[in-house]
BASE-349253 format. One line per field, with one value per residue (C-alpha): residue in three letters; x, y, z; residue number from 0. Coordinates in nm, 2 decimals, m for minus. Layout:
N
domar	(ALA	...)
xx	(X	...)
yy	(Y	...)
zz	(Z	...)
lummi	(NUM	...)
//
This chain:
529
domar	(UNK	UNK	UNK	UNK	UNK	UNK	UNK	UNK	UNK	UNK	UNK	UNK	UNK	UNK	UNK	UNK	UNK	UNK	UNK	UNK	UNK	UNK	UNK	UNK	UNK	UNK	UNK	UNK	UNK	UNK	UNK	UNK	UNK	UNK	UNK	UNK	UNK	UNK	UNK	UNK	UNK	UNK	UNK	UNK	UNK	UNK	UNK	UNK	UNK	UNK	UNK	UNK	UNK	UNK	UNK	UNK	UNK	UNK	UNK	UNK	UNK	UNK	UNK	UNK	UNK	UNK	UNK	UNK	UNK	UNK	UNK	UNK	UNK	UNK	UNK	UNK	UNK	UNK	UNK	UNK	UNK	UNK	UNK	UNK	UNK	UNK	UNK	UNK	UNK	UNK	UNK	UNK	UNK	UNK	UNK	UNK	UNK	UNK	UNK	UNK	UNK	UNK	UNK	UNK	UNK	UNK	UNK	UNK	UNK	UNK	UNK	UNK	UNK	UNK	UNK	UNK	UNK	UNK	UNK	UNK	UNK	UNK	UNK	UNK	UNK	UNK	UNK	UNK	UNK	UNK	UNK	UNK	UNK	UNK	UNK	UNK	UNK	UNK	UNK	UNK	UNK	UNK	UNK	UNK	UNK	UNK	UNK	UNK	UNK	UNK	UNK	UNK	UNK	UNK	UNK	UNK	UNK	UNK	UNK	UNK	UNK	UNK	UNK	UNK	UNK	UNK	UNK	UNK	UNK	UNK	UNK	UNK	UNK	UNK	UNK	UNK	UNK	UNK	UNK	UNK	UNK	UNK	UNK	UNK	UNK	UNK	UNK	UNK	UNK	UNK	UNK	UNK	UNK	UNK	UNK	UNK	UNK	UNK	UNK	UNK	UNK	UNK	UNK	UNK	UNK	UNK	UNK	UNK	UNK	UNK	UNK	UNK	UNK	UNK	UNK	UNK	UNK	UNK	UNK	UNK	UNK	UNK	UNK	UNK	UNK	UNK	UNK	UNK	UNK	UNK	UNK	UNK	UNK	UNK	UNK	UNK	UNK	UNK	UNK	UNK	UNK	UNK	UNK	UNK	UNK	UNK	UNK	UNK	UNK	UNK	UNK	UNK	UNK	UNK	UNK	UNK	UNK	UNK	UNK	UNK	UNK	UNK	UNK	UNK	UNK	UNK	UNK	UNK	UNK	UNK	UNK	UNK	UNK	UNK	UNK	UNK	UNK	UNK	UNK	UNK	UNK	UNK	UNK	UNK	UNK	UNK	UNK	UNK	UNK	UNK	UNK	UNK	UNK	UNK	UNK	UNK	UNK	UNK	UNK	UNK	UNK	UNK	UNK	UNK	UNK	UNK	UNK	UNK	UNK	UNK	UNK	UNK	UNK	UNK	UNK	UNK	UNK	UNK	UNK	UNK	UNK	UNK	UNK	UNK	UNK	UNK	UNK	UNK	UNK	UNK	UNK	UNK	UNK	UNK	UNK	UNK	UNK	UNK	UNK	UNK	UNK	UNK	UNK	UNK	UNK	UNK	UNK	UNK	UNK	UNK	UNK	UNK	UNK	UNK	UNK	UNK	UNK	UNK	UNK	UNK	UNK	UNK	UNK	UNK	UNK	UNK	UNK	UNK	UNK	UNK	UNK	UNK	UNK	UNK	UNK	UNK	UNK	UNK	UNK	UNK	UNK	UNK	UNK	UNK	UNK	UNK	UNK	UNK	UNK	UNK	UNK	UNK	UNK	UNK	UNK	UNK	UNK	UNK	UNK	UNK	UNK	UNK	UNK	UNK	UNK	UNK	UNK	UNK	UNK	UNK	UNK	UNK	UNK	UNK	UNK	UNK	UNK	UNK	UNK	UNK	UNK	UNK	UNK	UNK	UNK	UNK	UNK	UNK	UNK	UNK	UNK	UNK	UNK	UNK	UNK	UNK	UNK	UNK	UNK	UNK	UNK	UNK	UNK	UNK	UNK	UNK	UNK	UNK	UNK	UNK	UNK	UNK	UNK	UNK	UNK	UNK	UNK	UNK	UNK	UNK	UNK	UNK	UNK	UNK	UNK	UNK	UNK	UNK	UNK	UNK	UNK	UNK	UNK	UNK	UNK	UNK	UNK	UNK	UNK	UNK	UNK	UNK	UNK	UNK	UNK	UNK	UNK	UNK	UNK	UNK	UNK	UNK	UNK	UNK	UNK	UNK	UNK	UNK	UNK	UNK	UNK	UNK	UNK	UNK	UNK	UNK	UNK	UNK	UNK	UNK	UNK	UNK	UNK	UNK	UNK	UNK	UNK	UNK	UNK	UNK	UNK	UNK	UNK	UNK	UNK	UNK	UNK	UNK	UNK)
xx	(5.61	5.59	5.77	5.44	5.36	5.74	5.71	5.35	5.54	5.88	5.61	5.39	5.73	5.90	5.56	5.60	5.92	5.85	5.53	5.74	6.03	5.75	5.62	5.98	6.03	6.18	5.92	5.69	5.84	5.90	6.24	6.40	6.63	6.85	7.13	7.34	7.45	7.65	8.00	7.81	7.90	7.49	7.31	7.01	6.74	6.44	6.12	5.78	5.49	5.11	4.83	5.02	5.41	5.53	5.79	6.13	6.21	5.92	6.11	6.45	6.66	7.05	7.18	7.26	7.52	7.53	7.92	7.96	7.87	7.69	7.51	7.17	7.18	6.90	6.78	6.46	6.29	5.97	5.73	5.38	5.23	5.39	5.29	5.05	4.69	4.42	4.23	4.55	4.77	5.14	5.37	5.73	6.01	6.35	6.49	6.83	7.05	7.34	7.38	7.04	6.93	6.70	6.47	6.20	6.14	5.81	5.62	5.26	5.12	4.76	4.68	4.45	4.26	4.57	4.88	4.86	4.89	5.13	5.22	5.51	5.61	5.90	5.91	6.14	6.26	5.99	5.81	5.55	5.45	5.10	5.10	5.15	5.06	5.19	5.50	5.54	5.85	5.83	6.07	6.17	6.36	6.58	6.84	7.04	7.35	7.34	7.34	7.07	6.93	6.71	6.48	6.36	6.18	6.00	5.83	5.86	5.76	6.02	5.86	5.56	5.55	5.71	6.02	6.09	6.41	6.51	6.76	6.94	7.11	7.35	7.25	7.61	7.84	8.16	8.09	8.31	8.40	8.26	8.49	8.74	8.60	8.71	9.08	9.28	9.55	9.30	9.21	8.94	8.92	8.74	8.89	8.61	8.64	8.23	8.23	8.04	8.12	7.96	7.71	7.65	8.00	7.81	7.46	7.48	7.23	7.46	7.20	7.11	7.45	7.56	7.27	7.33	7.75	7.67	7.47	7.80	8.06	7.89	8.15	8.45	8.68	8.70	8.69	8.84	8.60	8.76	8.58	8.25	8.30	7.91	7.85	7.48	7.51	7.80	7.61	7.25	7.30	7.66	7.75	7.37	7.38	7.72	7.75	7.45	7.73	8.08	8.04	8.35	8.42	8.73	8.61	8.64	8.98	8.93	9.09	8.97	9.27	9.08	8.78	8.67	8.73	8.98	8.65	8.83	8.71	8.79	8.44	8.58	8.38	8.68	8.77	8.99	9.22	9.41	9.34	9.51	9.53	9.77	9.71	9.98	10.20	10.23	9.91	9.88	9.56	9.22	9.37	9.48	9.11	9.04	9.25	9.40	9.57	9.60	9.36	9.53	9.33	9.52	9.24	9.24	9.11	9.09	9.35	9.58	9.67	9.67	9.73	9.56	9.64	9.38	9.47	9.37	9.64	9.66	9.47	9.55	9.85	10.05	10.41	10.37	10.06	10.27	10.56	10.29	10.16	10.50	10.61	10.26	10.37	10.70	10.46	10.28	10.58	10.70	10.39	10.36	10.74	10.64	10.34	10.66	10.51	10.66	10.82	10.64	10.29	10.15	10.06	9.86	9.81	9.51	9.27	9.24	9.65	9.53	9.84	9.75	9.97	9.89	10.01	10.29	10.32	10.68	10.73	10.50	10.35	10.72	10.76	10.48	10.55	10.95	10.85	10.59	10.77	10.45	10.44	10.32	9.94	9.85	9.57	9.24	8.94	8.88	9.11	9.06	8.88	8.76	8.61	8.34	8.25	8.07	7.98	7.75	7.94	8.25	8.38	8.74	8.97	8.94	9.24	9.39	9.38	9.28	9.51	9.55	9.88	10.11	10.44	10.63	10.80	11.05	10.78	10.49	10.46	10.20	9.99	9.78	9.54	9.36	9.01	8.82	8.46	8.17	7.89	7.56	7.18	6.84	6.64	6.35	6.60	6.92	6.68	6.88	7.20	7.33	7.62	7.74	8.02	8.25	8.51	8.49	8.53	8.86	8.88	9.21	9.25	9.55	9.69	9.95	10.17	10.40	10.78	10.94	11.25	11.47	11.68	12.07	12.17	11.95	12.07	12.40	12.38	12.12	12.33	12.23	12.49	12.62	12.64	12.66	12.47	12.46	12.10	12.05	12.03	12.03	11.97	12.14	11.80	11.45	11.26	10.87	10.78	11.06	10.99	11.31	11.25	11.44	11.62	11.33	11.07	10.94	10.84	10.98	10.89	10.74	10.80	10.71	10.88	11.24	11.59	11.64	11.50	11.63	11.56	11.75	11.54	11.56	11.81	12.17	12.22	12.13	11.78	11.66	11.56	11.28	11.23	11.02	11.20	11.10	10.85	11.08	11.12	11.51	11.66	11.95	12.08	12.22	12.39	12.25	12.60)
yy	(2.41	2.25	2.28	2.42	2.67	2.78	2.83	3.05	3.23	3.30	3.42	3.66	3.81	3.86	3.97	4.26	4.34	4.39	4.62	4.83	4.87	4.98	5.25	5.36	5.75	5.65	5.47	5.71	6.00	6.18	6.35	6.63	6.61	6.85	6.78	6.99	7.02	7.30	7.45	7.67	7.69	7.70	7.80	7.62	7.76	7.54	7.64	7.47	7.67	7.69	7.67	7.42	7.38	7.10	6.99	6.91	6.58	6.56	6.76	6.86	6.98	6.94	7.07	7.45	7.39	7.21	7.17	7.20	6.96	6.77	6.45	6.43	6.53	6.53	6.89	6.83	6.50	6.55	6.26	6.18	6.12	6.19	6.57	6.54	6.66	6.56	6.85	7.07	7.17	7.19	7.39	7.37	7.54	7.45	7.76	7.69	8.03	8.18	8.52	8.73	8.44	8.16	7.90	7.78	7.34	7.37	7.06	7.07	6.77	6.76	6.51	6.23	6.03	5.80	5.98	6.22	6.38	6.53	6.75	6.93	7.26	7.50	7.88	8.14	8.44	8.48	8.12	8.01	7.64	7.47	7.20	6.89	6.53	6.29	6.13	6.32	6.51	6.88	7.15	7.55	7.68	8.02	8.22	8.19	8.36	8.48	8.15	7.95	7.69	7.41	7.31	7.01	6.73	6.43	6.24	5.87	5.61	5.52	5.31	5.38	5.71	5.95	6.13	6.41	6.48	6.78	6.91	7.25	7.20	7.43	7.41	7.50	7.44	7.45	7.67	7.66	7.96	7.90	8.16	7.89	7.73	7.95	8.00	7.70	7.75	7.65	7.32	7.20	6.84	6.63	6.29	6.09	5.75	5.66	5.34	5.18	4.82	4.50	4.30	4.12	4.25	4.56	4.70	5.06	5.25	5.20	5.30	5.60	5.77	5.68	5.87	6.13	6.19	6.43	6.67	6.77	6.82	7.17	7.36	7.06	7.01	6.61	6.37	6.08	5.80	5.54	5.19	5.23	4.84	4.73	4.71	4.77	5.08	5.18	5.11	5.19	5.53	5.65	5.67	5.78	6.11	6.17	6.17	6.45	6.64	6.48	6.35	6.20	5.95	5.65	5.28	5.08	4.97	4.63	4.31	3.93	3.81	3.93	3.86	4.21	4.50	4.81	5.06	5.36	5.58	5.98	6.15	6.51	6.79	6.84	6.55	6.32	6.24	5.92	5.70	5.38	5.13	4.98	4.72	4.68	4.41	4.43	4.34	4.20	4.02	4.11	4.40	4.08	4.02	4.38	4.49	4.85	5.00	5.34	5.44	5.73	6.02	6.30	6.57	6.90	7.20	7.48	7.39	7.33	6.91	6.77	6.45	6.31	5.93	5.82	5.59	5.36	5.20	4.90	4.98	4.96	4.98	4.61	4.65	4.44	4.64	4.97	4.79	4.71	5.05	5.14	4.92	5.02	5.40	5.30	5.12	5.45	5.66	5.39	5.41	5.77	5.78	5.53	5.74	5.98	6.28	6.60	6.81	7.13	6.98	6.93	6.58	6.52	6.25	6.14	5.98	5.74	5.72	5.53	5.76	5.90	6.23	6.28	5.95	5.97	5.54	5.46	5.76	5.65	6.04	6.16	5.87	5.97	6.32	6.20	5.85	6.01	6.36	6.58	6.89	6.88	7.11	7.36	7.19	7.37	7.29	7.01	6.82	6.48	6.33	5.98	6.10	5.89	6.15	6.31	6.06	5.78	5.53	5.55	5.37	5.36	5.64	5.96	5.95	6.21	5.94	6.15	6.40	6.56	6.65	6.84	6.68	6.97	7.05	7.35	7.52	7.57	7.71	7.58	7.65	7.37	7.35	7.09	7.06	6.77	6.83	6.69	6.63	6.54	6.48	6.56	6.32	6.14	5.80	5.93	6.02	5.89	5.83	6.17	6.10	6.04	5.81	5.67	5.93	6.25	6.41	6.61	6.93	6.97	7.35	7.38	7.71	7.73	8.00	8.00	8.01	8.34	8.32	8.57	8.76	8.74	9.05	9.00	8.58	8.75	8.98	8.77	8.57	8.34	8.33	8.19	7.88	7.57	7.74	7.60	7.70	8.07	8.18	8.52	8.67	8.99	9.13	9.04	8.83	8.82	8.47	8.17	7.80	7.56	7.20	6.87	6.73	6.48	6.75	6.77	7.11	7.24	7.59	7.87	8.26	8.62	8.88	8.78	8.88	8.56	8.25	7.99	7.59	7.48	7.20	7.03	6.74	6.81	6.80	6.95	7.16	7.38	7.73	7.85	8.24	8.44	8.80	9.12	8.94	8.62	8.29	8.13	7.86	7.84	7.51	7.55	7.28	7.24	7.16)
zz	(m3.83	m4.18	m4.46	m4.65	m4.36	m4.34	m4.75	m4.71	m4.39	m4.65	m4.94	m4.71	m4.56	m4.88	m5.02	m4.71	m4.80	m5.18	m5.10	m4.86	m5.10	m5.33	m5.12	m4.99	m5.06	m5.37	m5.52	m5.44	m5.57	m5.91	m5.98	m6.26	m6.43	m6.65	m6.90	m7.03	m7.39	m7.37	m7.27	m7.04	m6.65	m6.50	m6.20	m6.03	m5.78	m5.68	m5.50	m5.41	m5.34	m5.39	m5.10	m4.87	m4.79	m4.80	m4.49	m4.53	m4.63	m4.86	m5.14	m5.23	m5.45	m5.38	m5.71	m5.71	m6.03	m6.39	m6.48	m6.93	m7.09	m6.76	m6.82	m6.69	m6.29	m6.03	m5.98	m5.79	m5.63	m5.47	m5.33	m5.44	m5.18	m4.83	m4.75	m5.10	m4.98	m5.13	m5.38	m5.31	m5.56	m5.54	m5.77	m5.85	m5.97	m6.07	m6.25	m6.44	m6.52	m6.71	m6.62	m6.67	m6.91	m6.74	m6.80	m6.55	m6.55	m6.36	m6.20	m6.05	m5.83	m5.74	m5.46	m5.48	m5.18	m5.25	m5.42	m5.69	m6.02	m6.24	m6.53	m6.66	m6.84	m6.87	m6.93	m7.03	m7.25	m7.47	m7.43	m7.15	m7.21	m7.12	m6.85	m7.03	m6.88	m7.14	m7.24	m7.57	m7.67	m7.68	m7.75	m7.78	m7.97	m7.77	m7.79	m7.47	m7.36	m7.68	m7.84	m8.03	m7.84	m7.77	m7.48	m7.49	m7.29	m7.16	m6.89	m6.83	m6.63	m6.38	m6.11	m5.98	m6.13	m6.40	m6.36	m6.60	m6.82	m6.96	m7.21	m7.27	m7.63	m7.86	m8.20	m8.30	m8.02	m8.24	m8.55	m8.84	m9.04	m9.37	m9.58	m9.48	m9.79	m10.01	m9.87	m10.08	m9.82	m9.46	m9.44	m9.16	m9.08	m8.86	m8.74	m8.56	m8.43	m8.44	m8.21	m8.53	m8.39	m8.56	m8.37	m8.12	m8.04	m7.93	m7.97	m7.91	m8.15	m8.46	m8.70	m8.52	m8.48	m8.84	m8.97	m8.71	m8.80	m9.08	m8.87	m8.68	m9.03	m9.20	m9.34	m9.30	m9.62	m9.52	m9.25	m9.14	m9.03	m8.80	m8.64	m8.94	m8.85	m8.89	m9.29	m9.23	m9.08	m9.28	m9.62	m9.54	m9.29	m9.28	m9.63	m9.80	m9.53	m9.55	m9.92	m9.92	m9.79	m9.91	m10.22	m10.24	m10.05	m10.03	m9.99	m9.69	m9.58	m9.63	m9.79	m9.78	m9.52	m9.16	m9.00	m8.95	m9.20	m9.12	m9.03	m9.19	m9.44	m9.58	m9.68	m9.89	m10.04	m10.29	m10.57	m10.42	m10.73	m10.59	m10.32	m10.12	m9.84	m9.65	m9.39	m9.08	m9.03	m8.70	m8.45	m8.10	m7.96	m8.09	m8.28	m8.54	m8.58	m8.76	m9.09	m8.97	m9.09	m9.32	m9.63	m9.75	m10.02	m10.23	m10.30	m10.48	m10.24	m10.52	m10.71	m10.40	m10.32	m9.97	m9.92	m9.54	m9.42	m9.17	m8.96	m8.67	m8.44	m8.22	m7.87	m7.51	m7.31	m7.24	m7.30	m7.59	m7.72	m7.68	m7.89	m8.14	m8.19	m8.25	m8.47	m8.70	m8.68	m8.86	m9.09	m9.16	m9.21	m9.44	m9.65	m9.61	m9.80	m10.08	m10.22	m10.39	m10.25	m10.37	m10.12	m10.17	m10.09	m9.76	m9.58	m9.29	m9.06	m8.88	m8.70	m8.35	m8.26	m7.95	m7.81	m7.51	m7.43	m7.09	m6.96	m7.20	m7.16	m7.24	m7.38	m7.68	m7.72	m7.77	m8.02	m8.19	m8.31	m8.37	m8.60	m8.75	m8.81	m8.71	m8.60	m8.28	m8.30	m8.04	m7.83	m7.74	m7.56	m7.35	m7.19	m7.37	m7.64	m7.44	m7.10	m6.94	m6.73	m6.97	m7.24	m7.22	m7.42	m7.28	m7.01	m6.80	m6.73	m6.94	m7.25	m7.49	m7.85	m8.17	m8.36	m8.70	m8.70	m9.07	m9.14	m9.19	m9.50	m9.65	m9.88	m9.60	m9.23	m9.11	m8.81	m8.66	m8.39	m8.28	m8.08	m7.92	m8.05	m7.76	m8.07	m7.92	m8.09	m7.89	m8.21	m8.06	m8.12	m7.93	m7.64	m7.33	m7.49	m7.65	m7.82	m8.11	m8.00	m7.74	m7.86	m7.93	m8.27	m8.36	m8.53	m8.68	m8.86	m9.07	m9.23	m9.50	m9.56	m9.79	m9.68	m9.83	m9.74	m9.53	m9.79	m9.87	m9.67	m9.36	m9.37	m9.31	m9.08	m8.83	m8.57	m8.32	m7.99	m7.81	m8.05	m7.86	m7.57	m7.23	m7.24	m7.34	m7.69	m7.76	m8.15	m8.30	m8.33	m8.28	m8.43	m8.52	m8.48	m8.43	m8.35	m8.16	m8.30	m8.26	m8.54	m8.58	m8.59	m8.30	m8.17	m7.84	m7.79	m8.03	m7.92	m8.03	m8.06	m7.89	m7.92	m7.69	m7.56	m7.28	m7.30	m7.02	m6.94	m7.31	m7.39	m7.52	m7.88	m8.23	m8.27	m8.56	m8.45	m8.77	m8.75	m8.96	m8.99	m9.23	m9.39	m9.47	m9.29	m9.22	m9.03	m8.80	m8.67	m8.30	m8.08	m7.67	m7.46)
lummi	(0	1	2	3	4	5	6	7	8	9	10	11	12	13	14	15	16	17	18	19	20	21	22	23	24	25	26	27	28	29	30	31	32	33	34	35	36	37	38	39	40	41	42	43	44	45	46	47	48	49	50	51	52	53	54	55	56	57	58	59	60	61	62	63	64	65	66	67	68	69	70	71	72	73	74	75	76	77	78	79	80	81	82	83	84	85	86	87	88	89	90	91	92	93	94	95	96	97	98	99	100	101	102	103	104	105	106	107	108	109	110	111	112	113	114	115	116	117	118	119	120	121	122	123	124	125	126	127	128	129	130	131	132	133	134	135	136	137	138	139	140	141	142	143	144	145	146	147	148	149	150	151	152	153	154	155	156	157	158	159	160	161	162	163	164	165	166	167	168	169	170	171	172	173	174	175	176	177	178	179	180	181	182	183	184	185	186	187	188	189	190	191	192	193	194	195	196	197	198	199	200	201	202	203	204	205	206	207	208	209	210	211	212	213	214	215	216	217	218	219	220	221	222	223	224	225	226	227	228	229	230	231	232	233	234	235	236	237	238	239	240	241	242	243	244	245	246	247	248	249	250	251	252	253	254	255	256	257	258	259	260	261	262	263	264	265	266	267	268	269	270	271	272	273	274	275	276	277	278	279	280	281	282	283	284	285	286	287	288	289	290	291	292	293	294	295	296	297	298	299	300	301	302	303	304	305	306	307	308	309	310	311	312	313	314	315	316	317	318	319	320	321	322	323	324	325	326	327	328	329	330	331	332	333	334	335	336	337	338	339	340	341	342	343	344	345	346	347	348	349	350	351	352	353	354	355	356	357	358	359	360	361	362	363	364	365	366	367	368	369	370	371	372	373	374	375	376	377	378	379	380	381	382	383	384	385	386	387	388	389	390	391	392	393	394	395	396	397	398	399	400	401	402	403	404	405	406	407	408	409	410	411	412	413	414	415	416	417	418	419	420	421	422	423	424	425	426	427	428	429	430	431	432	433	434	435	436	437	438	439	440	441	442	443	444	445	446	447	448	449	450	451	452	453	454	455	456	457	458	459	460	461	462	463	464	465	466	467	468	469	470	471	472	473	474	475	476	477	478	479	480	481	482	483	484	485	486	487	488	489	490	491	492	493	494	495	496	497	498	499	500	501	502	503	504	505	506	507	508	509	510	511	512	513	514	515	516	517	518	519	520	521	522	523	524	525	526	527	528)
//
């Protein structure tokens, strides 16, 4: 044979090939999918029905559940033409629910001589949508399980025909109480690392998220703004929207000496009355390329001062990255000391520690809350706040990184929680992506109360025994509220209503046991044999 008929024989077999791969079952089929933008556990049921039946094999539908926060999952593929009679119409129905609530994704093929036709619709509690056959957006608004919602949706070309994609989203997945506003002693802040990186290091819909971050902070007192990197998207989206909302804002944590800025700003609602930057000392590898560091903002909240540090640390998790990162949160505490804070008003660190408290690497989240001096918050919510099983940005193993965390002081109790927030947008430009970022937003809520003190009398007559303890501390009477802390702040455990409390498993030494009794707060220092 010669090398010219060998060539047409390669070309009209891989020609075959090509034409069967195009008519394989998955070519030739359209699928449905469903995402789910809320914390919502759902249910999914799928029929097909109509004149003819089709056999098995020639649709499907594998999903019967959509996990929170699920990103888009098959919940129906059925082919085009296999089993698709011509003249016949075929109907189907994937219905998604939540209790009594549902909503119906509906699909109807009519067959051709060769394949078919489509269009697409959804139903529900008070809405039943015309067939559509284009790739336009469309959308319903619904209140379900009690919440309000959106539906919305699209077909696309995929192949050789459209597949369809459709979105149940909460409007207000996290709301904020707004009378919090008006309390000068609660403070609710938002730390959000935004993945804002400069190109061509990364093109991932800067402009589009920037503009979008302000949709998520109603009712915040300030956030902290970490990697707003890109000055194009910082200048021209982030900053015009967010401003709309917090018109105070800090600059850029930037200085001449680095090829990339620090990406950190605070955005406040209140006047921010004094503002610096530091930049850290210590680096390793590309982290020396960026100027992190801390921008620090003292605002007024009513008449009350806080003063936050957002901050950005060194990333990953090499020994001498670790060492890095802890090297830079002696550099914070050192800055955080220099400002001459006064004792009696609070301080609050925050923003992407790079920290991550599950693994606990070298025992870096233990150094954290000791070097620092934080309280350690109560955690709520999901388990992480950089989780690539549910965001389309990220990518590696799932990570606890982003705190707001109260150094504690002798004038406030405070009570801190913090919460990761899983912020999406259904715009027409964050179609297919989602998110808002690689991490997740954190909602740190902070309340101050005043530390009256426990009087003269009581002071005397409360005892804590036996003092040192081999483990078992019990109190002459019990107490309403009392918090066991290490010497260098760290909480251990808080109770309620106790005449004792064991902490066998904690390390010998000194710890501060902080109980609020009759109204009044004290503070007894007891020694762990």
């Amino acid at each position: 044979m010669s090398a010219k008929r060998l060539k047409t024989t390669k070309q009209i077999v891989g020609s075959f090939l090509l034409l069967m791969a195009v008519f394989s079952s998955e070519a030739q089929s359209t699928y449905l999918y469903f995402q789910n933008n809320t914390d919502l556990n759902l249910n999914v049921s799928a029929t097909q029905f109509g004149p003819h039946a089709m056999d098995p094999g020639e649709w499907e539908s594998n999903t019967t559940s959509i996990q929170p926060w699920q990103l888009s999952e098959e919940v129906l593929r059925t082919n085009r033409e296999s089993g698709v009679h011509n003249g016949t119409d075929f109907f189907f129905d994937a219905t998604i629910s939540h209790g009594t609530d549902t909503i119906v994704l509906q699909l109807k093929l009519t067959g051709n001589f060769i394949g078919s036709d489509m269009w697409h619709s959804a139903k529900g509690g008070g809405f039943d949508h015309p067939w559509r056959g284009d790739g336009s957006f469309y959308e319903q608004d619904l209140t379900f399980a009690g919440r309000a919602m959106t539906l919305k949706y699209q077909s696309a070309l995929s192949g050789l025909y459209d597949d369809v994609t459709y979105v149940l989203h909460d409007k207000e997945p996290y709301p904020l109480d707004a009378s919090d506003l008006t309390q000068p002693n609660i403070l609710n802040l938002l730390s959000y690392n935004i993945y804002c990186l400069t190109p061509p290091i990364a093109f991932t819909d800067q402009d589009e998220r920037c503009r979008h971050i302000v949709d998520v902070c109603a009712n915040y007192d300030a956030v902290l703004i970490q990697e707003a990197f890109d000055n194009d998207s910082r200048v021209n989206e982030l900053i015009p929207n967010m401003s709309t909302v917090f018109p105070h804002y800090t600059a850029i944590l930037d200085t001449a000496n680095a090829l990339e800025d620090g990406g950190i700003m605070i955005f406040s609602r209140w006047p921010i009355l004094t503002e610096a930057q530091y930049y850290f000392d210590a680096c390793e590898g590309a982290d020396c390329l960026a100027n992190k560091g801390v921008m620090y903002a003292k605002i007024d909240k009513l008449g009350s001062p806080y003063h936050l540090f957002a901050t950005h640390t060194q990333a990953f998790t090499s020994t001498a990255e670790v060492l890095s990162r802890m090297a830079q949160l002696r550099e914070i505490r050192s800055f955080v000391q220099s400002r001459g804070i006064p004792a009696n008003e609070p301080i609050i660190i925050g923003g992407d520690l790079n920290v991550d408290m599950h693994v606990n690497n070298m025992s870096e989240y233990d150094s954290l809350l000791s070097i620092l001096t934080i309280q350690e918050p109560t955690y709520l919510g999901h388990s992480n706040t950089f989780d690539p099983a549910i965001n389309y940005y990220a990518s590696g193993a799932a990570e606890y990184l982003d705190y707001i965390c109260a150094v504690p002081n002798t004038a406030f109790s405070v009570s801190t929680t913090n919460e990761p927030l899983i912020e999406r947008s259904i715009e027409d430009v964050m179609w297919g992506h989602f998110d808002l970022s690689d991490h997740f937003a954190i909602h740190g809520r902070l309340v101050y109360t005043p530390a009256a003190t426990v009087s003269e009398e009581d002071r005397e007559i409360f005892r804590a025994y036996p003092n040192p303890t081999d483990g078992l501390l019990r109190f002459s009477e019990s107490v309403d509220e009392l918090s066991l802390i290490t010497m260098d702040g760290k909480l251990v455990l808080q109770r309620s209503n106790v005449s004792e409390i064991e902490f066998n498993d904690v390390a010998a030494g000194f710890y501060l046991v902080r109980y609020r009794l009759k109204g009044g707060t004290g503070v007894l220092k007891v020694q762990k044999n």
